[in-house]
N, C-alpha and C positions, 0 to 999 in steps of 0.2 A: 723498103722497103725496105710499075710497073712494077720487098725485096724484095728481101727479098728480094735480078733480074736485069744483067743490063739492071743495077741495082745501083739507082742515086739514094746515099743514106743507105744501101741495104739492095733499094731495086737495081738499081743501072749500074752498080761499081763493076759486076762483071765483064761490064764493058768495055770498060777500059783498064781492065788488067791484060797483062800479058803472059798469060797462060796459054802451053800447048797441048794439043792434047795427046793422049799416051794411052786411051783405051782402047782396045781391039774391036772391029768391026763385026767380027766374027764370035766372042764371045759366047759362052754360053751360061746362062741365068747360075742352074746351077756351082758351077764351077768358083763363083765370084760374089755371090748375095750369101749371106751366112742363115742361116736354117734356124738359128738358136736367139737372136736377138736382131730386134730394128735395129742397123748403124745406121747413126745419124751424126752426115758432116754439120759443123754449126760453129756461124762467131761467139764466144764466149760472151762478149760485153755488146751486144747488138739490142739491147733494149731498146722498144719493148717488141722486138720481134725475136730475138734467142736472147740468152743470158746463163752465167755458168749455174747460177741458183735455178732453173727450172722455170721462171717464173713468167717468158715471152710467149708470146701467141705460137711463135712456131713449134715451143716447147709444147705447149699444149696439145698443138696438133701431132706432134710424136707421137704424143701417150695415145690419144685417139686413134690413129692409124694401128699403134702396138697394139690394143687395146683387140682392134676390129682381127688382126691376125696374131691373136694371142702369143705373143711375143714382146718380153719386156726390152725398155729403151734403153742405146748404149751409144756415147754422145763420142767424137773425134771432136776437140776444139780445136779450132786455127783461125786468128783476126781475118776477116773478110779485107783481103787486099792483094797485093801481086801473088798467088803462087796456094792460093786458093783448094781453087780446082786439083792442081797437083800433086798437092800433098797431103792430100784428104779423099777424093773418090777418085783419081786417078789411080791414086797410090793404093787402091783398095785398102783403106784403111777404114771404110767406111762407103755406104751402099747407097744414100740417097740425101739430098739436099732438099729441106722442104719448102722454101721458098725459092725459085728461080723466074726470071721472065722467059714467057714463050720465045720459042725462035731462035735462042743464042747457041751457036754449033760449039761449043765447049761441052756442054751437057746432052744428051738425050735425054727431049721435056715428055713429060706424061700431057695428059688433058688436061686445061687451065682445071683450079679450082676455084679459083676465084678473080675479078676485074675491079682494079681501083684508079684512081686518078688522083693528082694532083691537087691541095686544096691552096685555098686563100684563108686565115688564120686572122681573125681581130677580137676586141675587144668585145662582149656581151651587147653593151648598154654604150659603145661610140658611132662615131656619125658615119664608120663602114659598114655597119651592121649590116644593111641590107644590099650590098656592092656582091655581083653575083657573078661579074666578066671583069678580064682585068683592060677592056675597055672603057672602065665606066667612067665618065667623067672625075668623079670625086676621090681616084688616086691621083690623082695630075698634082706634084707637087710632094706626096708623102713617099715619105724613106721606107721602100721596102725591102725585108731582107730576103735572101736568095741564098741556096746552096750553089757553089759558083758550078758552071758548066752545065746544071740541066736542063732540060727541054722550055722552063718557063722563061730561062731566063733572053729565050728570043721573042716572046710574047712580050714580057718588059720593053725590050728596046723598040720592038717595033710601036708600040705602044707611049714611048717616049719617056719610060719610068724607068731607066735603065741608071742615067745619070746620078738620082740620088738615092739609089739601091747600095743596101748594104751586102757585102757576099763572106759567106760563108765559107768553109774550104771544105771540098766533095772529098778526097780521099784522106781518112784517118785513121789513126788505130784507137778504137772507139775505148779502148783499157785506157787513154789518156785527156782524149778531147772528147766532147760530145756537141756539135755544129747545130744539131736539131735544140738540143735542150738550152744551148746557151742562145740561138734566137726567140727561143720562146721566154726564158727569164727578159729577154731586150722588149719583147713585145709586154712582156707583160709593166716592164720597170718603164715603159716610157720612151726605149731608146729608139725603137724603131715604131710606125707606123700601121706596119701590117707584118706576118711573113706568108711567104708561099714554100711547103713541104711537101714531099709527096705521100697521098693520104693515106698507108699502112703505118707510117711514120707519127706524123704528125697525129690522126685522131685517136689513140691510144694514150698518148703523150697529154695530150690535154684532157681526156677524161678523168687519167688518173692524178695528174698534178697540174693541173693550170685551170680550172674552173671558172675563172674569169673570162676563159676565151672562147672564139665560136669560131668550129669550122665550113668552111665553107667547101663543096668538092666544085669545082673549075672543070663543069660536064657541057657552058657555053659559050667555049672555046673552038671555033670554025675555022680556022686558018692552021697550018704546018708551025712546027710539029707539035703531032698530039699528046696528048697529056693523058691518057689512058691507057694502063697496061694487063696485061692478061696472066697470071702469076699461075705457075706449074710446079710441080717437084721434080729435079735435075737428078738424072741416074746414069751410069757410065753408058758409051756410046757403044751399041752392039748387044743391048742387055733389054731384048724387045720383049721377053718373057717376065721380067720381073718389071718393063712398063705397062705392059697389058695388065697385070696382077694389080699395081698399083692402079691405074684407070679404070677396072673395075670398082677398084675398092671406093675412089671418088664417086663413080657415078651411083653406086648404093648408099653414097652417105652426104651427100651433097647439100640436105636440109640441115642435117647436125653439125658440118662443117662451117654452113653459113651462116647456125646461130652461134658458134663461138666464136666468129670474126665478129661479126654485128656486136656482141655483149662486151667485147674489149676495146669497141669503139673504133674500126677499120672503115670506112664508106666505101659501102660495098656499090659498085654498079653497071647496067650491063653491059653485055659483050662490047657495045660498039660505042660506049662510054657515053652515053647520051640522056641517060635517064638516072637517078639514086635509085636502087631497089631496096624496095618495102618487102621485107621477112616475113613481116608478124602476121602477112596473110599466109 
């Protein structure tokens, strides 16, 4: 991105970084949130969810939020990796993270704004096209690739697709590697089979540069663990004034938030990950 959150690619790296936290309980909004500009913590090179050129969905959603409390955006970069959280909204150097997964006690989450999942990634016009569980028979045998350590990659094994999976590596500094783009150049050159990314990552990626491929969102998937997460904006802990402000600000804008996820190509779906939600109604 569940990132973006507990942020694989973006969602789950949170996860497993090892950051503490240093923001006060007691806090008060004003004291800590700056009056004069959005600060926004952000990786520089997280395409296509932030980027130092403006040009990620999360970017976008800055200006939108700036936009809704007329206050222009003023970005803190730091690579999404150990020390994160610390040296960016810990540090008050900046006031909110706009993509986080619910739940994760490093950040105080606002209200999800959005729920996406995991997809399965192939070819248009090959003979996975229509493979919609990674049950299906018709993986048995193909090389699929995997970000190593996420939640699919025990759906593979249990599945018996583990073996000739090819895996990615989860923690990088995305100014040097990119794991999502170089599976999707393998899927697309032949090298692999299928991949599986998680879907803020992955559907953006392929609408803007891989046209040959089709995503798939992995919403019938019934067994541990799930592949659906619920994405909030992360703001220091004790700062219940300036999440209430922002949880407003979601729930008043929540159609125009989820037509800019859907137009950049996110698979939006709901809460409890079991259905694709349809916008256009």
């Amino acid at each position: 991105m569940p990132a973006w959150a507990n942020r694989i690619c973006a969602l789950l790296l949170p996860l497993v970084l090892g950051v503490s936290l240093a923001g006060s309980a007691g806090a008060q909004t004003s004291d800590l949130v700056s009056n004069s500009a959005l600060r926004v913590c952000a990786d520089p090179a997280n395409f296509p969810m932030s980027s130092r050129d403006e040009t990620g969905f999360e970017n976008k959603l800055a200006e939108l939020v700036g936009s809704k409390l007329e206050l222009p955006v003023q970005y803190t970069w730091y690579p999404m990796a150990t020390g994160f959280v610390r040296n960016t909204l810990n540090a008050k150097q900046c006031d909110v993270i706009m993509g986080y997964a619910q739940g994760h006690e490093l950040v105080l989450n606002t209200n999800h704004y959005f729920t996406s999942v995991y997809t399965l990634i192939v070819s248009n016009d090959g003979d996975l096209a229509d493979v919609e569980s990674l049950s299906d028979p018709d993986l048995k045998g193909r090389k699929i690739g995997i970000i190593a350590g996420t939640p699919p990659s025990a759906h593979l094994a249990r599945n018996g697709l583990i073996g000739k999976a090819k895996a990615y590596n989860l923690v990088v500094d995305r100014r040097h590697e990119s794991p999502a783009v170089d599976m999707l150049n393998d899927l697309s050159s032949g090298e692999i089979d299928a991949a599986i990314l998680w879907g803020p990552l992955g559907g953006p990626l392929v609408k803007t540069d891989f046209s040959d491929l089709k995503v798939i969102p992995l919403i019938k998937e019934e067994l541990p663990p799930r592949l659906f997460y619920r994405i909030t904006m992360g703001v220091r802990q004790g700062e219940k004034v300036w999440q209430r402000k922002l949880n407003s600000l979601i729930r008043r804008n929540q159609d125009e938030i989820n037509a800019l996820l859907d137009d950049v190509g996110v698979p939006l779906v709901t809460d409890l990950g079991t259905e694709v939600m349809d916008i256009s109604n």
